[in-house]
C-alpha positions as a Markdown table, in Angstrom:
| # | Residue | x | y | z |
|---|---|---|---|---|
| 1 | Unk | 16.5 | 2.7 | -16.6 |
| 2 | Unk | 13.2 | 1.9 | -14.4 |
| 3 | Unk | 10.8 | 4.6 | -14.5 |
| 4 | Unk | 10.8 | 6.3 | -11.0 |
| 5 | Unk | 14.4 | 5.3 | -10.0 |
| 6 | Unk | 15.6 | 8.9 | -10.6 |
| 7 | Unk | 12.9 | 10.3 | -8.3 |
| 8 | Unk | 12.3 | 9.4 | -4.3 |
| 9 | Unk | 9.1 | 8.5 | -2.0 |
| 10 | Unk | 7.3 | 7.1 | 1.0 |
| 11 | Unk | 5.9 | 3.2 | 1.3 |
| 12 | Unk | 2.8 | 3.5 | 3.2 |
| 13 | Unk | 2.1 | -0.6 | 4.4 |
| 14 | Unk | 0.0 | -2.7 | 6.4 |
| 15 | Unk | -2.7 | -4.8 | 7.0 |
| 16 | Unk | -5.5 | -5.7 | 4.7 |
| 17 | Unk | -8.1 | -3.1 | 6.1 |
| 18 | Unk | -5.8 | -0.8 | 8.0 |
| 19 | Unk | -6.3 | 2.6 | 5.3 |
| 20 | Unk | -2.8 | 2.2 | 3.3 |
| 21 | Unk | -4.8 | 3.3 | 0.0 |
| 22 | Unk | -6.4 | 6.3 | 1.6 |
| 23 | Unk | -3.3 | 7.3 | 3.7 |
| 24 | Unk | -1.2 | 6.9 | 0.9 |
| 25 | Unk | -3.3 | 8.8 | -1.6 |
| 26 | Unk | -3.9 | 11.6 | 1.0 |
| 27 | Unk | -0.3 | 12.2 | 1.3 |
| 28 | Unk | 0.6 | 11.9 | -2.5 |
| 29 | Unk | -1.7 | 14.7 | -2.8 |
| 30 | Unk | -0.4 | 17.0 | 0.0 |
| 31 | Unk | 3.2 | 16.4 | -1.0 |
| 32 | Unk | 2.3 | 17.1 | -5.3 |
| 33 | Unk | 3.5 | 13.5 | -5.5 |
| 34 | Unk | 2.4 | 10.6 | -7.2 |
| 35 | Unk | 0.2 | 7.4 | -5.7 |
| 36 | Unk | 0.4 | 4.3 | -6.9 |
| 37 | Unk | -1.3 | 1.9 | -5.2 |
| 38 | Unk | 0.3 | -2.0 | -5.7 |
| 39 | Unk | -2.5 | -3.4 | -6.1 |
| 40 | Unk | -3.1 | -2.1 | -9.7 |
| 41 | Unk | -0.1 | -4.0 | -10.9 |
| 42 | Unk | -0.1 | -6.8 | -8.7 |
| 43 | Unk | -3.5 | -8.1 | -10.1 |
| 44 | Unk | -4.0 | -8.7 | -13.9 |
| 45 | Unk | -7.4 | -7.0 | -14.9 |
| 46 | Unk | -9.8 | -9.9 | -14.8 |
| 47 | Unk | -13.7 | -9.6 | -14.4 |
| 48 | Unk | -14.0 | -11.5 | -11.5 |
| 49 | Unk | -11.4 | -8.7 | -10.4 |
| 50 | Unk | -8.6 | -10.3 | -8.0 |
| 51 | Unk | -8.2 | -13.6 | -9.5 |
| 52 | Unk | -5.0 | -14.0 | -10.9 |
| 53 | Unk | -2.0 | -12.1 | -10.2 |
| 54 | Unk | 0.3 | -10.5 | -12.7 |
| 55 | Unk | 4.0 | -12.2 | -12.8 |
| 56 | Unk | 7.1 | -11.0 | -11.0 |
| 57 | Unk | 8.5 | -9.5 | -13.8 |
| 58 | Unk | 5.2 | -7.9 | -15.1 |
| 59 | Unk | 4.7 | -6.3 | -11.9 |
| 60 | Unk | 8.2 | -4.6 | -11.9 |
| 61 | Unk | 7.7 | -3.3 | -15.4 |
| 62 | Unk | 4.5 | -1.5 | -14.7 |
| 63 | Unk | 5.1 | -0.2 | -11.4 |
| 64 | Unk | 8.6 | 1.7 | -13.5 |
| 65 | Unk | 5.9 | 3.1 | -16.2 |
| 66 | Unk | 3.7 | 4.0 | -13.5 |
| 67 | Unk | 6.4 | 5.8 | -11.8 |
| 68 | Unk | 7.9 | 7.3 | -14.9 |
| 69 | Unk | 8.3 | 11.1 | -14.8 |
| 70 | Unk | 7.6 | 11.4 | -11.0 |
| 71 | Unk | 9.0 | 14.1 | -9.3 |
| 72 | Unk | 8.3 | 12.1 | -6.3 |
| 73 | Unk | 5.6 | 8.9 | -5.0 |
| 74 | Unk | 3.5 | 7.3 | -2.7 |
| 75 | Unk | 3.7 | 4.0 | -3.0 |
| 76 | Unk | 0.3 | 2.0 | -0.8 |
| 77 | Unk | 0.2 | -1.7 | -0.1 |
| 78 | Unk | 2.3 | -4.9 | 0.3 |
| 79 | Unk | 6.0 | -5.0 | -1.5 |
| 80 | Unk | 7.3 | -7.8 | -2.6 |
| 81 | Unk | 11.0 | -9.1 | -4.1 |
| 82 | Unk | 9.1 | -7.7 | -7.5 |
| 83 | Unk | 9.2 | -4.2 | -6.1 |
| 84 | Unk | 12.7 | -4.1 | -4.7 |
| 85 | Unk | 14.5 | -2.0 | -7.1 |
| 86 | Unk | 12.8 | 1.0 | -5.4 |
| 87 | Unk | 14.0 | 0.1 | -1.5 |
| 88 | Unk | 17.3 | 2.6 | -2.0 |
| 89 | Unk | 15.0 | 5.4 | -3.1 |
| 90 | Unk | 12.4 | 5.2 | 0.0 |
| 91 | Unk | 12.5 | 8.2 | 1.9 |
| 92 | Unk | 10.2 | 7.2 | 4.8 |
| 93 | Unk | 8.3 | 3.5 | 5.4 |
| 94 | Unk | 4.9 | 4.3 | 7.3 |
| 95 | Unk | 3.7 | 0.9 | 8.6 |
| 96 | Unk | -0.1 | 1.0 | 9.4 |
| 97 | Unk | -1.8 | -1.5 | 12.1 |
| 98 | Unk | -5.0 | -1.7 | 13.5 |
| 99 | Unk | -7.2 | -4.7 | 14.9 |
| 100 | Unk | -8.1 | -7.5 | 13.4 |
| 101 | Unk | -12.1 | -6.5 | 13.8 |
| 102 | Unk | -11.8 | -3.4 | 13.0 |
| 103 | Unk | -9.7 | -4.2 | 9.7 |
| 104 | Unk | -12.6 | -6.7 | 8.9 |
| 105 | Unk | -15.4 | -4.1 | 9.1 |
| 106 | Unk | -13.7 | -1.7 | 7.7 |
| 107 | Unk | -13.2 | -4.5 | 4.6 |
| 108 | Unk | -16.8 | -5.4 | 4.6 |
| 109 | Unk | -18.0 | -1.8 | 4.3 |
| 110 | Unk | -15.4 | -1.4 | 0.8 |
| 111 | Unk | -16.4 | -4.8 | -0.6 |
| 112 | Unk | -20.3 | -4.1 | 0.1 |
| 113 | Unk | -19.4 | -0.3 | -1.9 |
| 114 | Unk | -17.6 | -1.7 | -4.7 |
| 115 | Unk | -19.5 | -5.1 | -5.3 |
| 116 | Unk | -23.2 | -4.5 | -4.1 |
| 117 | Unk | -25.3 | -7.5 | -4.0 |
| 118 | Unk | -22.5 | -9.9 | -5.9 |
| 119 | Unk | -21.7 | -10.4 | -2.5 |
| 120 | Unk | -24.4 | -11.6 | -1.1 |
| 121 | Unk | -25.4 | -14.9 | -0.1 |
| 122 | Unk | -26.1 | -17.4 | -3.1 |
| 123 | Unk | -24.3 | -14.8 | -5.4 |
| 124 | Unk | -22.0 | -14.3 | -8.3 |
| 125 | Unk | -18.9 | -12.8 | -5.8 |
| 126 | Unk | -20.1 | -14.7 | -2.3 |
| 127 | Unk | -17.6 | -17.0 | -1.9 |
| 128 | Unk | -14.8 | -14.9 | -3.2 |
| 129 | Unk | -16.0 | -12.2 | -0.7 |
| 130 | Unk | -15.7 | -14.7 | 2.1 |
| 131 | Unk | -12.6 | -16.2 | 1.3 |
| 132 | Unk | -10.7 | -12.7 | 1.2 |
| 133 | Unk | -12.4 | -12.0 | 4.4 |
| 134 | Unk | -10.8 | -15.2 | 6.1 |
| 135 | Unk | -7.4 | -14.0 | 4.5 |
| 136 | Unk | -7.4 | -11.1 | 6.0 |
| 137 | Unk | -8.2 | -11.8 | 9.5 |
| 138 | Unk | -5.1 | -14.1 | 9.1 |
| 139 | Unk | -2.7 | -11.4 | 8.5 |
| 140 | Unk | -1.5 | -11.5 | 12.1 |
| 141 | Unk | -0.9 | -15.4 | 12.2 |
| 142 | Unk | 0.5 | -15.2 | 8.8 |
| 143 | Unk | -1.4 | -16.6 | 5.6 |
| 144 | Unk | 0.0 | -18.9 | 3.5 |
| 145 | Unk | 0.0 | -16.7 | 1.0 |
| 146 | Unk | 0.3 | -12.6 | 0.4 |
| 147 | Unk | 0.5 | -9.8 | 3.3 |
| 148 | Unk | 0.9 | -11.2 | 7.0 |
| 149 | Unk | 2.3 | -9.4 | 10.0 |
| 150 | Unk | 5.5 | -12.1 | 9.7 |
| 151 | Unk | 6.3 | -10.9 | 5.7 |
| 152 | Unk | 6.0 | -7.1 | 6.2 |
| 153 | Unk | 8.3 | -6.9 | 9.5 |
| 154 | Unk | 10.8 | -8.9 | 7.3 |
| 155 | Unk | 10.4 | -6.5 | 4.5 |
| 156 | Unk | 11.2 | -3.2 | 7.0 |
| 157 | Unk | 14.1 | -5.0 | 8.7 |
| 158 | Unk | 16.1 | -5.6 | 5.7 |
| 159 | Unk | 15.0 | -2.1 | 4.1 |
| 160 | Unk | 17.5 | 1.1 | 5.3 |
| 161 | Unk | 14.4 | 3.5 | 5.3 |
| 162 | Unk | 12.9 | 4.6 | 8.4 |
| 163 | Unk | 10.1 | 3.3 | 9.8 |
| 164 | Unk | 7.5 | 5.2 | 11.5 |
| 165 | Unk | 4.6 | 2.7 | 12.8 |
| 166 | Unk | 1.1 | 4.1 | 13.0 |
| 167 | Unk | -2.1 | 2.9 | 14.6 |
| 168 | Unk | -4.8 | 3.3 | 12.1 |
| 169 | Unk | -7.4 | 3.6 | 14.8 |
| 170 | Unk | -7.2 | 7.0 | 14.3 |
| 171 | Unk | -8.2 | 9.6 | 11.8 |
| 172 | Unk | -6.6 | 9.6 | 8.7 |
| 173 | Unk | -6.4 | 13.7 | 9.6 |
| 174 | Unk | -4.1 | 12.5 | 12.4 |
| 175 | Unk | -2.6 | 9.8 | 10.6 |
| 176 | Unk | -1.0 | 12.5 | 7.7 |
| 177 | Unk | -0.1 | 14.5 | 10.2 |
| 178 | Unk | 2.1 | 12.4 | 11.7 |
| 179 | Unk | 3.5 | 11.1 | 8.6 |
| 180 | Unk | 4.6 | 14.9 | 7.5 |
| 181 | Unk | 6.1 | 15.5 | 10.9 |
| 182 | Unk | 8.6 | 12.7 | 10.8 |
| 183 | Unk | 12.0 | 13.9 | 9.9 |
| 184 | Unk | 12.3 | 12.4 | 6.9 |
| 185 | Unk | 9.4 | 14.1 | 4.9 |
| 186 | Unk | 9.6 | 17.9 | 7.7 |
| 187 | Unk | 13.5 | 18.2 | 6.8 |
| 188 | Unk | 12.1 | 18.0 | 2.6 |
| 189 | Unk | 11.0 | 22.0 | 3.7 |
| 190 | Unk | 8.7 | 23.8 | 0.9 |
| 191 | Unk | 10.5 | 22.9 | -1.7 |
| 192 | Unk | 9.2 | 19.0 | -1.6 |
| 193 | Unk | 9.4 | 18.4 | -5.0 |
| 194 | Unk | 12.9 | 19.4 | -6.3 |
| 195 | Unk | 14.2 | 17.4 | -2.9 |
| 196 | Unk | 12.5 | 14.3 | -3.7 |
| 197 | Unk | 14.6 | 13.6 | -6.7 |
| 198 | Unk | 17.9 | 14.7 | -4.8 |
């Protein structure tokens, strides 16, 4: 078996930008769940980071080990076909979404943390920098590749979880709030942990 199928949990997704990492790992650790954030086995570790993906089946192995033993999970970040074997065990699918500007700045302000001066202008990480920048502020239109607005409305229309959509303008504070007040995670009671693997 698939390490995490015996266990249940929340799919926090969104935009590039729009605080699914941070919203997802705030409520892991409110609920005593696990985060796992899709990124970490979409991407094989490279240095350049984010410059070649893992495959499909790669992806689905390590997001079961990473899920392995959980008495529930947060999962943060864009599914994908390689990732469906968990849709029947989603609890609650929070959909974040926030303006394109905003989403960028916010991006800017991560790389800028993470990177430094590789960023900069006439730098080792420039152009990358720049050309995940343009990607993201396509999310709305639809890239040709990865997260767009098109691909995740897809993904929650053919998934039986409920949906509960979020503007990410505001706190994250507010954000978990309203994420533990939907039905689907208030009707768990105190006992969150033995219920998510009911």
């Amino acid at each position: 078996m698939i390490g995490g199928l015996d266990s249940r949990g929340v799919l926090v997704l969104g935009a590039a930008g729009s605080g699914t990492s941070t919203l997802g790992s705030r409520l892991a650790l409110r609920l005593g769940w696990r985060h796992v954030d899709l990124d970490t086995v979409l991407w094989a570790p490279t240095n350049p980071p984010f410059t070649a993906m893992n495959p499909p089946a790669t992806r689905t192995r390590l997001l079961g080990l990473s899920l392995e033993g959980a008495i529930g999970w947060v999962l943060s970040g864009s599914p994908g076909a390689w990732s469906d074997f968990l849709v029947q065990r989603l609890l609650l699918s929070v959909f974040l979404q926030a303006p394109t500007a905003l989403r960028v700045a916010r991006l800017k302000e991560r790389e800028a943390r993470r990177h430094g001066i590789a960023i900069d202008v006439g730098n080792a990480l420039h152009v990358q920098h720049e050309a995940f920048l343009a990607w993201a502020a396509l999310y709305d239109e639809g890239p040709p590749e990865g997260r767009s607005l098109r691909r995740h409305e897809a993904w929650l229309a053919s998934s039986r979880a409920p949906v509960l959509r979020l503007s990410s303008t505001h706190s994250v504070d507010h954000l978990l709030n309203a994420a533990l007040a939907h039905p689907a995670l208030a009707s768990l009671g105190p006992d969150l942990g033995r219920r998510a693997q009911s």
